[in-house]
N, C-alpha and C positions, 0 to 999 in steps of 0.2 A: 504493500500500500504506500511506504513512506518514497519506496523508490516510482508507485506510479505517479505523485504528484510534486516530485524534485522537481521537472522540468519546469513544470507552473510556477512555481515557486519561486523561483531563480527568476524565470521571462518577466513574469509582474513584476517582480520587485526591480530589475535592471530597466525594464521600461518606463517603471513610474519615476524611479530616479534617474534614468536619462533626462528625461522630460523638464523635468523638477529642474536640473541644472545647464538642462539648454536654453532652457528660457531666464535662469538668472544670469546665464552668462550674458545672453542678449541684454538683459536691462539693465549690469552692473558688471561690462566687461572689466576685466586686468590688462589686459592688452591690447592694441590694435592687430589685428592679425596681416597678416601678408601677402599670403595665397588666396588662390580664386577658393571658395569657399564653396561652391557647388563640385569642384573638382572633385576638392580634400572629402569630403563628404560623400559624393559617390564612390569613391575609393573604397574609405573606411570603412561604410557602412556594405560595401561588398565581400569587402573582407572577412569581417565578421560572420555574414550570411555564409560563405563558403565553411568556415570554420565550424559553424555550428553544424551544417551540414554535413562533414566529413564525421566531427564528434560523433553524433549519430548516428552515423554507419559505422565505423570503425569500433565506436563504447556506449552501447547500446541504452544501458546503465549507469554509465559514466562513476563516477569515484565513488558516489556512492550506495552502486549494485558492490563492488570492494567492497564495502564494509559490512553491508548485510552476506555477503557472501563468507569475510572472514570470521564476522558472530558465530554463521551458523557451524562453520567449522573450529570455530576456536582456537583462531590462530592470532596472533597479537598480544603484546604484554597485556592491556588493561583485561583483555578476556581471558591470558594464560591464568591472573592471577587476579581475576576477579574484584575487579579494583569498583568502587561503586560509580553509580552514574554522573552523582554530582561532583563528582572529581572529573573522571574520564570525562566529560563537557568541555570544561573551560581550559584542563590543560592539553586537548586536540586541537583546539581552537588555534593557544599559543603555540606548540609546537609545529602545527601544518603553517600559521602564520613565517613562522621563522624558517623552517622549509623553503616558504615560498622567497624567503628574503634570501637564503644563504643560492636557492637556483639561479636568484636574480643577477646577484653580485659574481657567479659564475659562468654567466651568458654574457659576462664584457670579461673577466681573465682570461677564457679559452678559446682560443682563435676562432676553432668551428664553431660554438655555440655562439659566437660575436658574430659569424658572418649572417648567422639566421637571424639574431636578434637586431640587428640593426636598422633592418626596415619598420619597426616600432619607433626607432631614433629620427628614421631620415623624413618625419611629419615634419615640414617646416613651420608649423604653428602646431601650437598645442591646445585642443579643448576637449570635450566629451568626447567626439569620434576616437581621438588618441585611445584613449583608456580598451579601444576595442580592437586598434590596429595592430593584429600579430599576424605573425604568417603560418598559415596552415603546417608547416614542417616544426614549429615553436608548439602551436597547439599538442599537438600526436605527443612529442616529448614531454611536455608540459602534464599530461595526461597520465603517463607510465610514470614519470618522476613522482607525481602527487599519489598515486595508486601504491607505489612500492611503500611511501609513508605510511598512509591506511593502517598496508599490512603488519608493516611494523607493528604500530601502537596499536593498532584493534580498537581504532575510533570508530565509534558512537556512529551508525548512521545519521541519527538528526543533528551530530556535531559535524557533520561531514556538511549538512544541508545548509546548517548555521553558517559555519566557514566559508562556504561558495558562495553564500549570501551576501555577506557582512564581506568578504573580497572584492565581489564586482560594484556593488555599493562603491563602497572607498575609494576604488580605482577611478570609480567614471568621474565622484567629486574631486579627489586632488590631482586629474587632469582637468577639469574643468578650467574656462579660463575665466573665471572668477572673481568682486573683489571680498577678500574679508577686510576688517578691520584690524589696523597691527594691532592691539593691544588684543583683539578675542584670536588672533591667530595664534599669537604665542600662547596664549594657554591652552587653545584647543592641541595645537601639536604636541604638546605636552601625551597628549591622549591616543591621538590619530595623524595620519597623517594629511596635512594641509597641501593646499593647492601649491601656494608658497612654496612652501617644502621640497614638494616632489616636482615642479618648475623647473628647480637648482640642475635637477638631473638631467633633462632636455636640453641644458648649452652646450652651443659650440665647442667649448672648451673644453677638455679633457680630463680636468683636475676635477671641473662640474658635476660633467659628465660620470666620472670615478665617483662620488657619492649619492647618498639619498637614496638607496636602494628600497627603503622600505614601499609597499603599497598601501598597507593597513597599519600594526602596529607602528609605530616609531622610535619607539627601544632600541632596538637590533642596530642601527647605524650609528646611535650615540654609545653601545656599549663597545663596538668595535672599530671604532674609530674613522667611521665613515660616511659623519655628518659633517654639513655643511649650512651654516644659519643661512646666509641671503650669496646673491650668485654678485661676482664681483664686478659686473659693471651697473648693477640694479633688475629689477623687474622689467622695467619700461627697454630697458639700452639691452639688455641683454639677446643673445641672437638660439635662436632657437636652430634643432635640425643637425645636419654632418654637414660638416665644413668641405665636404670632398662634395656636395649635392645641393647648392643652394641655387637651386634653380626649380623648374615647374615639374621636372620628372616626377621626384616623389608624390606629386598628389594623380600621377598615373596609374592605374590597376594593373595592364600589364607589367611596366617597368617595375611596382611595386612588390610582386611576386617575385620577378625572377632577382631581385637585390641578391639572397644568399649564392646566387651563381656571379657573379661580377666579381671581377678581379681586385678594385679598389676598395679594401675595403680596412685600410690601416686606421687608424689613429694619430694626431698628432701629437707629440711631443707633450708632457705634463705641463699647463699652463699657457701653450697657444689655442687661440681661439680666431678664430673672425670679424674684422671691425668693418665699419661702413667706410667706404672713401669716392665721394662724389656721385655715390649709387651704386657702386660696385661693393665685392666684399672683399682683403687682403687679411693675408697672416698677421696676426700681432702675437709677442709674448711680453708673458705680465709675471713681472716678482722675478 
């Protein structure tokens, strides 16, 4: 039952908070965007469609038929050892959280997983669609990687539903392009993570780009040393996108798939980023 009404579950709730924050972005953008916006938009939201469509064919059940599957077999610490519900909850919740944060931070160290993740980066603006631009080859992994957690812990199906939930939630707001107010961001990041926040991570710049891995919690990058308060030329100045791509390609669907087969796909140097000059973009480095 719990795994017939996942899907529901997850669609409403990601649709009502789309919605929710595409219309605040409209009325209290953060930024001026850059791109043709019907472009970026048909893209993104293809993307996604193709994604959830493969999802569904390939995991029928998705992450969590895994866990009713691992209950009913009894595989998993919390069910080896019969750990109670109101425990097993909140700490799947955290631990698939941090999961999600440690695959994150290892889709930019490792060369191949940077080549597929990148096309999540190369959105030259960032707002709601972002939160949904991955590429089908990121999905599939993303999928097995979250699955073999499950097995691990022997999370909770409705902590599996919870997490997917309270996931894509948080994603679509802290890409949102959004304004809050500084004095409620800093306390809410404290919490969650903010639009602000996760911004940091979308620049040009490398050193940027290298933090703010979280998507939900915001723990995980102040414990390990991979926060970043504000991006160093500001919110407004800052250049969003890969420096090797600042042009119209990425808001292309073809071009946008086949990114993980392209040859360029390095990174600059820690602390070079992309400045404006005359309308054009040039290397700078900073510090």
């Amino acid at each position: 039952i719990i795994a017939d009404h996942e899907s529901a579950i997850r669609l409403t709730a990601s649709i009502a908070l789309f919605a929710l924050f595409a219309l605040r972005e409209l009325i209290k953008p953060r930024r001026k965007l850059t791109a043709s916006k019907v472009n970026r938009w048909f893209t993104n939201l293809s993307i996604v469609v193709l994604d959830s469509l493969l999802v569904r064919l390939l995991f029928p059940a998705a992450a969590v038929g895994v866990a009713l599957w691992s209950a009913s077999a009894g595989y998993g610490l919390f069910n080896l050892f019969a750990v109670p519900f109101w425990i097993a909850l909140p700490v799947s919740i955290i631990v698939l959280d941090f999961a999600v944060w440690l695959s994150h931070l290892l889709s930019h160290k490792i060369p191949l997983f940077w080549r597929i993740h990148r096309m999540h980066h190369a959105d030259p603006d960032i707002d709601v669609t972002t939160a949904i631009r991955f590429h089908p080859i990121e999905i599939i992994l993303s999928m097995i990687y979250k699955a073999g957690w499950v097995v691990v812990l022997g999370a909770p199906a409705s902590a599996v539903i919870l997490f997917e939930t309270l996931l894509n939630g948080t994603a679509i707001f802290n890409h949102s392009n959004t304004r809050l107010s500084p004095a409620f961001d800093r306390i809410l990041r404290l919490f969650i993570v903010t639009p602000d926040m996760h911004r940091v991570h979308h620049s040009t710049r490398r050193d940027e780009t290298d933090s703010n891995y979280g998507f939900n919690l915001p723990w995980w990058d102040r414990m390990f040393g991979t926060y970043i308060d504000q991006p160093e030329g500001g919110h407004q100045e800052m250049h969003i996108g890969l420096p090797q791509w600042q042009d119209d390609r990425p808001t292309r669907l073809g071009w946008s798939l086949s990114v993980p087969f392209l040859k360029n796909g390095k990174k600059l140097p820690l602390g070079v980023g992309y400045a404006r000059l005359d309308g054009s973009r040039v290397p700078f480095c900073s510090g």
